[in-house]
matplotlib code that plots the C-alpha trace (Angstrom):
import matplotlib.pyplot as plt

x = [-15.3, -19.0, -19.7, -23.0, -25.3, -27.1, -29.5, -30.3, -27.2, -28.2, -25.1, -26.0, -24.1, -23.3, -25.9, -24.6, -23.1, -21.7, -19.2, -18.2, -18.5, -15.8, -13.6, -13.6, -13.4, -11.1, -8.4, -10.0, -13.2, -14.8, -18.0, -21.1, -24.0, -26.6, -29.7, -31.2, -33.5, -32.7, -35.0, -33.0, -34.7, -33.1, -34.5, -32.6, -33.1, -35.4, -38.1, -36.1, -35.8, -37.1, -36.0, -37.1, -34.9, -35.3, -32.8, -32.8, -29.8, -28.2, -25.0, -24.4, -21.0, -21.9, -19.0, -15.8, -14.4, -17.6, -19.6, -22.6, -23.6, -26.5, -29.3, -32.5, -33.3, -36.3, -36.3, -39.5, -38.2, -40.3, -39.9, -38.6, -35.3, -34.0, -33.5, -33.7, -37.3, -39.0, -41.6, -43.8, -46.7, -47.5, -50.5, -51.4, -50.7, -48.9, -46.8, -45.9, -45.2, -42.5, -40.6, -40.7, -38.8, -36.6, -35.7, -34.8, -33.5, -30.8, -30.9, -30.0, -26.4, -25.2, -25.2, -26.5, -30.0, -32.1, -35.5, -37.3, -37.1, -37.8, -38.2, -36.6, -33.6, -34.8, -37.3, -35.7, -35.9, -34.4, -37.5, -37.9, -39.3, -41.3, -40.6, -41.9, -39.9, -39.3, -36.0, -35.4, -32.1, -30.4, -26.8, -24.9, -21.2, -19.7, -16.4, -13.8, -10.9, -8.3, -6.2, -4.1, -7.4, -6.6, -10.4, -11.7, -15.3, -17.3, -20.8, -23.3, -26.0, -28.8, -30.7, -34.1, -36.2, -38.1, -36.0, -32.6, -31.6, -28.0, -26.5, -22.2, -19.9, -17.6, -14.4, -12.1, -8.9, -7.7, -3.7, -1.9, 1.8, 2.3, 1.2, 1.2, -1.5, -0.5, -0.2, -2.5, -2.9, -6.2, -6.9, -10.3, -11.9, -15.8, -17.9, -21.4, -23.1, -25.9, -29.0, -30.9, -33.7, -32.7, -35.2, -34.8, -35.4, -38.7, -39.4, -40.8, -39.7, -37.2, -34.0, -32.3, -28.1, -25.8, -23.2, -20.1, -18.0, -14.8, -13.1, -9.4, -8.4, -5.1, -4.1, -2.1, -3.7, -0.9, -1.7, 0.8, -0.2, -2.4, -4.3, -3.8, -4.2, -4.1, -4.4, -3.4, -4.8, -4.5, -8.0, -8.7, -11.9, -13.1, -16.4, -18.0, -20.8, -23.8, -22.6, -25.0, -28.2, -31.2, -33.4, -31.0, -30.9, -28.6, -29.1, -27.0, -26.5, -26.9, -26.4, -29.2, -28.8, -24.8, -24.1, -21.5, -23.6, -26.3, -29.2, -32.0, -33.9, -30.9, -30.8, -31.9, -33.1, -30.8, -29.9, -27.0, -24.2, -21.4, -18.1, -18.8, -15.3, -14.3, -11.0, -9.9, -8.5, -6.4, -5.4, -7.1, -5.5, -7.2, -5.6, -7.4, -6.2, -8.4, -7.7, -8.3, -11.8, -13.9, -13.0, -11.7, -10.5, -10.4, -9.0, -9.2, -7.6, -8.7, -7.0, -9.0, -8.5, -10.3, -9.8, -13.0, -10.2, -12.1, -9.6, -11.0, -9.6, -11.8, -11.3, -13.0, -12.6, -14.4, -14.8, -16.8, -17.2, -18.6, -19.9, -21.3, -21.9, -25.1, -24.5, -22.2, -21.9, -20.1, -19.8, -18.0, -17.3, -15.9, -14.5, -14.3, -13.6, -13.2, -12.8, -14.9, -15.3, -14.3, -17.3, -19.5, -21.3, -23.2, -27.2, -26.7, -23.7, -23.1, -21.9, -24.0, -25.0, -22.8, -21.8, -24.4, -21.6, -19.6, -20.0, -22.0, -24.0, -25.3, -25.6, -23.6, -22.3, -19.8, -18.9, -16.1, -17.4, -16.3, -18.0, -18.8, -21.2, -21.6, -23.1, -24.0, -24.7, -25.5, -25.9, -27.8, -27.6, -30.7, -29.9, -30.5, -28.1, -30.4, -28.9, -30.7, -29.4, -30.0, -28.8, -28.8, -26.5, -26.5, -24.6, -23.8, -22.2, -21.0, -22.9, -26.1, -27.1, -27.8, -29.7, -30.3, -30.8, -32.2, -31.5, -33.2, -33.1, -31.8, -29.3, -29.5, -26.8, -27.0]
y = [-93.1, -93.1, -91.0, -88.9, -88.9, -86.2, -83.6, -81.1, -78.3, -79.1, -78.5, -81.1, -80.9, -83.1, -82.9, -79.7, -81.4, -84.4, -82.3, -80.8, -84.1, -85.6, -82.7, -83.2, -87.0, -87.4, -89.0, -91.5, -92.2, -95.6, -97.4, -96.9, -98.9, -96.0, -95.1, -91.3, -89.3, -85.7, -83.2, -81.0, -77.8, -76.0, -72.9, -71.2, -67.8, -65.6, -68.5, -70.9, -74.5, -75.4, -79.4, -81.6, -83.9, -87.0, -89.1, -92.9, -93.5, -96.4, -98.0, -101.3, -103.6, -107.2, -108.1, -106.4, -107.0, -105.6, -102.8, -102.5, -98.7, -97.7, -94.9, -94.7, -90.7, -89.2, -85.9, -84.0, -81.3, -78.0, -74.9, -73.5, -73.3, -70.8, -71.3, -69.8, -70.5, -68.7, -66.2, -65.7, -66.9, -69.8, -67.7, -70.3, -73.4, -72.3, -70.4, -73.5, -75.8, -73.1, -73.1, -76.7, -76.4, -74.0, -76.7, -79.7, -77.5, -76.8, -80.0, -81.9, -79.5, -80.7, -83.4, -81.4, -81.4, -78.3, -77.8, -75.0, -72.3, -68.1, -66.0, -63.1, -64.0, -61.1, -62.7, -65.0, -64.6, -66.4, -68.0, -69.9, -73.4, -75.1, -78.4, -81.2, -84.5, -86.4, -88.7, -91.9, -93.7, -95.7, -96.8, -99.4, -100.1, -103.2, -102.8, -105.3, -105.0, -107.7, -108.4, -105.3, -103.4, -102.8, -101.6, -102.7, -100.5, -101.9, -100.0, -99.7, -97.3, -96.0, -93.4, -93.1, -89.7, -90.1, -88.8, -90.1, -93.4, -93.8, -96.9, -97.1, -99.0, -97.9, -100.0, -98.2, -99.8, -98.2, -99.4, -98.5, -98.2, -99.8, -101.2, -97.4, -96.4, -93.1, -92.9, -94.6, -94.6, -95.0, -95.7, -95.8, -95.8, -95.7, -96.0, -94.8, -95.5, -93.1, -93.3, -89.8, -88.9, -86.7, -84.8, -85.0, -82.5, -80.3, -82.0, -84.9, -87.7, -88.4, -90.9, -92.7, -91.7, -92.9, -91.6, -93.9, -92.0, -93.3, -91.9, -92.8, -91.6, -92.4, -90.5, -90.4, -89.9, -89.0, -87.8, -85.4, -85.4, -86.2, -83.2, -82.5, -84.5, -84.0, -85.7, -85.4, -86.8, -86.6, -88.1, -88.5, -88.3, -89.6, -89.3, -90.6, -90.4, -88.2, -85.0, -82.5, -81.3, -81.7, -78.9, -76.3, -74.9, -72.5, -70.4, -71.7, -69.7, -71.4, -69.2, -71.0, -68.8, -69.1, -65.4, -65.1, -63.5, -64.1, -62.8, -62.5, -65.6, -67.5, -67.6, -71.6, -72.8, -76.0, -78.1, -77.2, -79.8, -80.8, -82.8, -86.4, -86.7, -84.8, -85.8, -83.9, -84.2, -82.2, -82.8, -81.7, -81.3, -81.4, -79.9, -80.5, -79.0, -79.7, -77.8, -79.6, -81.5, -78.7, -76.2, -77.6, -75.8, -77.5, -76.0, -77.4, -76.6, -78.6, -77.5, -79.2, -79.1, -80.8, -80.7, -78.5, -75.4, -75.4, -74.9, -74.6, -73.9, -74.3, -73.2, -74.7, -73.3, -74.9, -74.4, -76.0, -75.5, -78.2, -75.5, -78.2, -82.0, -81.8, -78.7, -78.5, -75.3, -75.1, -72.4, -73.0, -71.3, -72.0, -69.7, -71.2, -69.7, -71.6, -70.4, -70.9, -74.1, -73.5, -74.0, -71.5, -68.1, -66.4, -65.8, -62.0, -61.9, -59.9, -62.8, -65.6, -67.5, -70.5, -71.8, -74.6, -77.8, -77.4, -77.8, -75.2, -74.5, -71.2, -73.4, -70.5, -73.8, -73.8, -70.0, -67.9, -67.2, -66.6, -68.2, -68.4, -70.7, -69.3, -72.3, -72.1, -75.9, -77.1, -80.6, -81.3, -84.5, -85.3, -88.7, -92.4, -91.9, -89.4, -86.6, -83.6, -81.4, -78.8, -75.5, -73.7, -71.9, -69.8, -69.8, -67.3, -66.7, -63.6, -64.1, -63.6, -67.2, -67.9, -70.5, -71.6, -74.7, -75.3, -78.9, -80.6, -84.4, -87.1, -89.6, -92.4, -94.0, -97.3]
z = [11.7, 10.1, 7.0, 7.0, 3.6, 2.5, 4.4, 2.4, 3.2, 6.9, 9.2, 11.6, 15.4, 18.1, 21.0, 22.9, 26.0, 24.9, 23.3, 26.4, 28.3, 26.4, 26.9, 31.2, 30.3, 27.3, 29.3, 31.2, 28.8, 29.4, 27.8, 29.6, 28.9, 27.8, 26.0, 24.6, 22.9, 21.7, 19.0, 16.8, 15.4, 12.3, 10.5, 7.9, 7.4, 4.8, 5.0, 3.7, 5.0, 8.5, 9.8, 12.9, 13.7, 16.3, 16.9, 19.3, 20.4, 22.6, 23.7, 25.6, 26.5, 25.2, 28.0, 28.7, 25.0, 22.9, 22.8, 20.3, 19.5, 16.7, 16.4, 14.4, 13.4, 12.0, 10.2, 8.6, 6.0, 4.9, 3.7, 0.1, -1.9, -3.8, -7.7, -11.2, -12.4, -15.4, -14.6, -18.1, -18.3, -21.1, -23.0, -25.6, -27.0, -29.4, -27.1, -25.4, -28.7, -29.3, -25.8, -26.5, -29.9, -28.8, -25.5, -28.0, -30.2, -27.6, -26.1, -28.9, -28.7, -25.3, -22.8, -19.8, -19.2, -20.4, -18.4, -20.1, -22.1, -21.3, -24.6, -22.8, -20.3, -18.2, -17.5, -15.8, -11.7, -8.5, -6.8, -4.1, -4.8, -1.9, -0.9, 1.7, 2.7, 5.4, 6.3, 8.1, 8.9, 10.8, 11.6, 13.8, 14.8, 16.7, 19.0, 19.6, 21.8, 22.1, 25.1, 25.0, 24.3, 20.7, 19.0, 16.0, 15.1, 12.2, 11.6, 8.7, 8.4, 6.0, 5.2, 2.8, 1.4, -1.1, -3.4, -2.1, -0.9, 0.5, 2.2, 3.6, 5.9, 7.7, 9.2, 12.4, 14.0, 17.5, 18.0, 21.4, 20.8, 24.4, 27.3, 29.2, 26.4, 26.2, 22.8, 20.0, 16.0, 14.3, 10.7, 9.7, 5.6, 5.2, 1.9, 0.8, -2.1, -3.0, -5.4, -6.1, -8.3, -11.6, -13.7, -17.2, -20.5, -19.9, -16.1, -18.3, -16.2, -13.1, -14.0, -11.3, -10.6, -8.7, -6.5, -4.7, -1.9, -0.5, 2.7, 4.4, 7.3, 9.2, 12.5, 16.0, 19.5, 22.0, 26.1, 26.9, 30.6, 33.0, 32.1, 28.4, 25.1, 21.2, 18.2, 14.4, 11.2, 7.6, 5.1, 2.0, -0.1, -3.1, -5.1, -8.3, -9.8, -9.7, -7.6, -8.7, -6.7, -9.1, -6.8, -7.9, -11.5, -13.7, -16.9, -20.2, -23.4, -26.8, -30.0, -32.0, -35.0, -34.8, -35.1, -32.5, -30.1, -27.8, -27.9, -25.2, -26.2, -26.4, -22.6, -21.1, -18.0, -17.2, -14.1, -11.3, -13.0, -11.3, -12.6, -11.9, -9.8, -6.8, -4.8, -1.6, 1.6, 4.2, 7.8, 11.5, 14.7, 18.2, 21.2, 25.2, 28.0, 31.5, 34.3, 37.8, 37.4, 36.8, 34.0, 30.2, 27.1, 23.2, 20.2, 16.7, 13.4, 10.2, 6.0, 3.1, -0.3, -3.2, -7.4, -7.6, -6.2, -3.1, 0.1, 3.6, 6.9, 10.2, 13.7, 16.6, 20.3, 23.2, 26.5, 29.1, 32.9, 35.4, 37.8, 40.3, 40.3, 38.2, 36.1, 33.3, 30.7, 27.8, 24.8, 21.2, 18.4, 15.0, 12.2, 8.9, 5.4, 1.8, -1.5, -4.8, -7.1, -10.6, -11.9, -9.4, -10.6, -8.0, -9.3, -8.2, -10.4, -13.6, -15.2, -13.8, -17.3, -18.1, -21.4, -23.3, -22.5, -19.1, -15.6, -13.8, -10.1, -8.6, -5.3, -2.8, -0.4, -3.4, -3.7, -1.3, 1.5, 5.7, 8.0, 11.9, 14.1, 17.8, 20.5, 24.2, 26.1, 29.3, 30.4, 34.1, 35.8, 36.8, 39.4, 38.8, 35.6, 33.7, 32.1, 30.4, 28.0, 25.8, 23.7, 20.4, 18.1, 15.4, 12.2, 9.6, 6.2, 4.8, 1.9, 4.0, 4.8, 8.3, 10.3, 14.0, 15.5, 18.7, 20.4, 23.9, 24.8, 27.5, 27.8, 30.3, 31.6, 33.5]

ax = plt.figure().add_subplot(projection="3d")
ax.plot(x, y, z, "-o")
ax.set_aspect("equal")
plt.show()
């Protein structure tokens, strides 16, 4: 079990093919000693964000009892975000000693962080805001298996922008029931700890936050045949800390002149803020079905709910088709739909202006919303243990947001 940090809203998937590969060889999966190299390509629609990802991977039995596993990645990150910005012009000095007033004026009424200031909320416009950032990161896990091939996985990893630094563990234990090894229980818990940059009142400086996310996961493998296997687990999340995205803003109302009502230059620009607790969890199932050595089918189901009133419910289908000894295609889709934090008003809203104290995010991850990603794969064995792969797939929200990813790389197996 490893737990990903941050990446920007990036949906990141498997390398198209490995997926598939598992599903032919679920039941009979062995360690291979193993090294590769795939690109990821993600664009998200309307000019938004465009990532490159590289990722080093390798695997490699230290004897028959150990296995050591790890992967260095690269990612460059361009492109522009939506947000609320103002859109007036400062036109004096004077002008701008005034939007300052009116800022600390409402700052010094609550604890959330007010940017700036537009004399007319109307004014006010969703804009995208252009950013540039690259990623490292790294991770590393260490198998043991005992004399009745029990597994214990312990792995670390990293990750560093240079806005964001995030550092975990993680800890997995593999138990067979019995000697035939038919059926297996898992329990796994990982932790990250996360340090963002946070702009302050008026942009005028950056604070450091932190953020500490716990994750528990218990579960029962079980082969039901020589050609069919499925598995069942419940997790459990927990987060603390700084949750908020300090990219994204809102708009907050403060009656400075305590009338009762607000008025159009009672309007502020403020950061996305999040409660600083979220805990969730829910349970997946995974149903595979081969049939002979050539053709296998997946299907998925996972339920999550967290205190934030978000529920989710995924589907994931899968099928893949060895259609000769060096060519293997496989095509996926998944269905997903959750409903809306508390705390979430859409920017094209009537009501999208939040109170002065109170959580509050336009970010449209955290709205309703249906979902569906659609991939095609195909893997080719090349000889002397090389294997190429590559595919894409697209993904789409019914609020409008949609992105592609295109993927190509390697794997060599020795």
């Amino acid at each position: 079990m490893k737990m990903t940090p941050r990446s920007r809203g990036l949906a990141r998937f498997t390398a198209l093919g490995a997926t598939a590969t598992t599903l032919l060889q679920s039941l009979s999966a062995h360690a291979e000693d193993k090294i590769g190299l795939h690109y990821l390509h993600y664009q998200e629609g309307d000019d938004r964000i465009t990532v490159g990802d590289t990722v080093l991977s390798f695997e490699t039995d230290l004897g028959v009892d150990h296995t050591l596993a790890g992967s260095v990645g690269y990612d460059s990150i361009s492109g522009a975000s939506p947000a609320w910005q103002t859109t007036t012009p400062i036109e004096s000095a004077e002008d701008l000693a005034n939007r300052i007033r009116r800022v600390e004026q409402a700052q010094a009424a609550t604890p959330e962080i007010i940017l700036f200031y537009e004399p007319d909320y109307r004014n006010y416009a969703v804009e995208k805001v252009e950013l540039e950032d690259t990623r490292t990161s790294a991770d590393v896990a260490w198998t043991s298996r005992d004399k009745k091939r029990n597994e214990l996985t312990v792995g670390i990893n990293y990750s560093e922008e240079s806005d964001y630094v995030s550092a975990g563990g993680n800890v997995q234990y593999l138990l067979y029931a019995d000697d035939s090894k038919n059926r297996s229980y898992r329990y796994g818990a990982a932790f990250l700890y996360n340090v963002s940059d946070v702009f302050t009142t008026l942009y005028r400086d950056v604070d450091k936050e932190n953020l500490y996310i716990g994750n528990f996961e218990t579960g029962v493998n079980q082969v039901l045949s020589p050609n069919s296997f499925m598995s069942v687990n419940a997790f459990f999340n927990y987060e603390h800390g700084y949750l908020s995205n300090h990219y994204l803003t809102i708009l907050r109302q403060y009656d400075a002149n305590a009338d009762g009502e607000i008025g159009p230059e009672e309007v502020f620009l403020a950061t996305d803020t999040r409660p600083d607790e979220r805990v969730g969890g829910g349970i997946a199932a995974n149903f595979v079905q081969s049939f002979g050595d050539s053709v296998a089918a997946q299907f998925s189901y996972r339920f999550y709910a967290d205190d934030w009133d978000i529920q989710s419910h995924t589907i994931d289908t899968e099928l893949s088709w060895q259609v000769t000894d060096p060519l293997l295609l496989y095509a996926k889709y998944r269905w997903y739909t959750q409903t809306g934090a508390w705390f979430f008003k859409d920017a094209d809203a009537r009501d999208n202006q939040f109170a002065i104290v109170g959580p509050g995010s336009a970010d449209e991850r955290l709205g309703a919303f249906n979902a569906y990603t659609a991939e095609l794969g195909t893997q080719i064995y090349c000889g002397y243990g090389l294997y190429v792969d590559f595919g894409g797939a697209w993904y789409e929200q019914s609020n409008g947001f949609n992105s592609v990813s295109l993927m190509g790389g390697f794997t060599k197996k020795f």
